[in-house]
C-alpha positions as CSV (number, residue, x, y, z in Angstrom):
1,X,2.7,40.6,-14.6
2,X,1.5,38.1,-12.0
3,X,4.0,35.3,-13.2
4,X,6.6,38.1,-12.9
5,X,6.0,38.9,-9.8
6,X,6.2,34.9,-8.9
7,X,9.6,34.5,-10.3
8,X,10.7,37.7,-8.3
9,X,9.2,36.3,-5.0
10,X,10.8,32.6,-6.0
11,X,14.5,34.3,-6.4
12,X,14.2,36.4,-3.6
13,X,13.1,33.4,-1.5
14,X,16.4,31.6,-2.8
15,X,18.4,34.4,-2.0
16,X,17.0,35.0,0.9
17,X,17.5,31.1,2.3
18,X,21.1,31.4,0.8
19,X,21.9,34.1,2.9
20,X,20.6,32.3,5.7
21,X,22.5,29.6,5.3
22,X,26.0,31.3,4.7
23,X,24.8,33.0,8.1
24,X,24.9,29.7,9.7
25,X,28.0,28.2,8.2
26,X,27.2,26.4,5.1
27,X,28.1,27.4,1.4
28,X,25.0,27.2,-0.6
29,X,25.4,26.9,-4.3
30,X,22.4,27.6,-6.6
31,X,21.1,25.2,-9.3
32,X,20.1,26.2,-12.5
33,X,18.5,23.2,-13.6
34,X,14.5,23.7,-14.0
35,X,14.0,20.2,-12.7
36,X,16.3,20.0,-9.9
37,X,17.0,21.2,-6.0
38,X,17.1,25.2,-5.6
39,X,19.7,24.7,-3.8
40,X,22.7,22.4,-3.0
41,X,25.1,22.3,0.2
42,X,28.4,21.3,0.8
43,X,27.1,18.1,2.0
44,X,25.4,17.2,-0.7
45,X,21.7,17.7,0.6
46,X,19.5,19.1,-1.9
47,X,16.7,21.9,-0.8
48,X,13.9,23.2,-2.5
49,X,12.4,26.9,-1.7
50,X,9.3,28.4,-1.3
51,X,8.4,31.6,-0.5
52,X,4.7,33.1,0.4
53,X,2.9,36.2,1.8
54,X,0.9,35.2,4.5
55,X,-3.3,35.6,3.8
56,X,-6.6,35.7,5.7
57,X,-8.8,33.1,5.2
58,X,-11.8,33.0,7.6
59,X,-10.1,34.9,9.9
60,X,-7.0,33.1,9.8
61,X,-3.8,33.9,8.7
62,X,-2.6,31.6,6.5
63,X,0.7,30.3,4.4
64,X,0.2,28.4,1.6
65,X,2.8,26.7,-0.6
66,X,2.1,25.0,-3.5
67,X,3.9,21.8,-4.4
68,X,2.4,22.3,-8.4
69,X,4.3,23.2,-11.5
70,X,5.1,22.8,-14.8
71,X,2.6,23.4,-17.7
72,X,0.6,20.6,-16.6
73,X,-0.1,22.3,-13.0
74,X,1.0,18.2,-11.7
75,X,2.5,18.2,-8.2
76,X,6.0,18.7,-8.4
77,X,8.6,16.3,-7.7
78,X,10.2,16.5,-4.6
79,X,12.2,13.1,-5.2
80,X,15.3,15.2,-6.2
81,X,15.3,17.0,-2.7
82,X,15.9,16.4,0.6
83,X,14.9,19.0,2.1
84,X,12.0,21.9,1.5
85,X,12.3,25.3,3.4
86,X,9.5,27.2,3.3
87,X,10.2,31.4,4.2
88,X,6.9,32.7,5.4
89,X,7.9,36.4,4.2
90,X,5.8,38.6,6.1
91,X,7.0,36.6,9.4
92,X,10.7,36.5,8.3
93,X,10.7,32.9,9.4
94,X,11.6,29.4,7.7
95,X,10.7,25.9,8.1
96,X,12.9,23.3,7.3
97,X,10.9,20.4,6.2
98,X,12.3,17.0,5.1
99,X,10.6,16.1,2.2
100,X,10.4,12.3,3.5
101,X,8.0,13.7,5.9
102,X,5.6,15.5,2.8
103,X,2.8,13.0,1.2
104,X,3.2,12.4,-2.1
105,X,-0.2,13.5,-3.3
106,X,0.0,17.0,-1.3
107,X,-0.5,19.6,-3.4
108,X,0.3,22.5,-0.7
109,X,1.9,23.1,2.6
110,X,-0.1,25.0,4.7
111,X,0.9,26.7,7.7
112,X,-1.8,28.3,9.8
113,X,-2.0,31.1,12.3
114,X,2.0,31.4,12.7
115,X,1.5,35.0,13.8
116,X,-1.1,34.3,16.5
117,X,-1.0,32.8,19.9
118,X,-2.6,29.4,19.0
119,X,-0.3,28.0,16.5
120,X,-2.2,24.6,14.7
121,X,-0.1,23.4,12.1
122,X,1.5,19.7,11.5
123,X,4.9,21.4,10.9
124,X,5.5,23.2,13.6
125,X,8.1,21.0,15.1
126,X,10.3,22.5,11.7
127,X,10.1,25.6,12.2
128,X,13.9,27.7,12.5
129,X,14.8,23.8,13.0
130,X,18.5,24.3,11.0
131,X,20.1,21.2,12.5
132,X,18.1,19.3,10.5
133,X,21.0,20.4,7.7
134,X,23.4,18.6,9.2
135,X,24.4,15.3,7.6
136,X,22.8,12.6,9.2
């Protein structure tokens, strides 16, 4: 049932974005492929989603992505993407990420403490950061 539950929390993560995005005056379309974008825009930039429930970790909350899949567990290519938005569920937020700007050998995204006062995470500057959608 926990896979199940994945692919529930992966499609309501794409919907989720999609709806987003239609908000703000794009037209999404979904992909299909299993080795491709999530999602496509009308100006041809390619996104990715995740979705997570945020957990404690040593007393911090935490949201961790992983950038693993396939059988293998290898981290997954993001060279078909241009972009990776990240919906931190239990914060109804996003973070629009560039995948130019994610190492290769990462194996998660990780943002700390987004509820709290002290926010200490590397992608902050991303976060609700939609113009980034706009072709460059």
């Amino acid at each position: 049932m926990g896979n199940l539950q994945g692919n529930y929390i992966g499609l309501a993560g794409e919907l989720r974005v999609m709806s987003e995005l239609l908000l703000r005056g794009h037209n999404p379309a979904k992909s299909y492929l299993e080795n491709g974008a999530d999602l496509i825009l009308e100006n041809g930039l390619r996104i990715e989603v995740k979705s997570k429930h945020k957990q404690t970790i040593k007393d911090h909350d935490i949201y961790q992505f992983s950038l693993r899949g396939g059988h293998r567990k290898q981290n997954q290519n993001l060279d078909h993407c241009d972009f990776l938005i990240c919906w931190c569920i239990d914060d109804d937020c996003f973070y629009i990420i560039p995948t130019s700007s994610i190492t290769t050998e990462a194996s998660a995204i990780c943002i700390f403490n987004h509820s709290s006062k002290r926010q200490w995470t590397k992608y902050l500057s991303y976060k609700e950061n939609w113009e980034l959608l706009q072709r460059r």
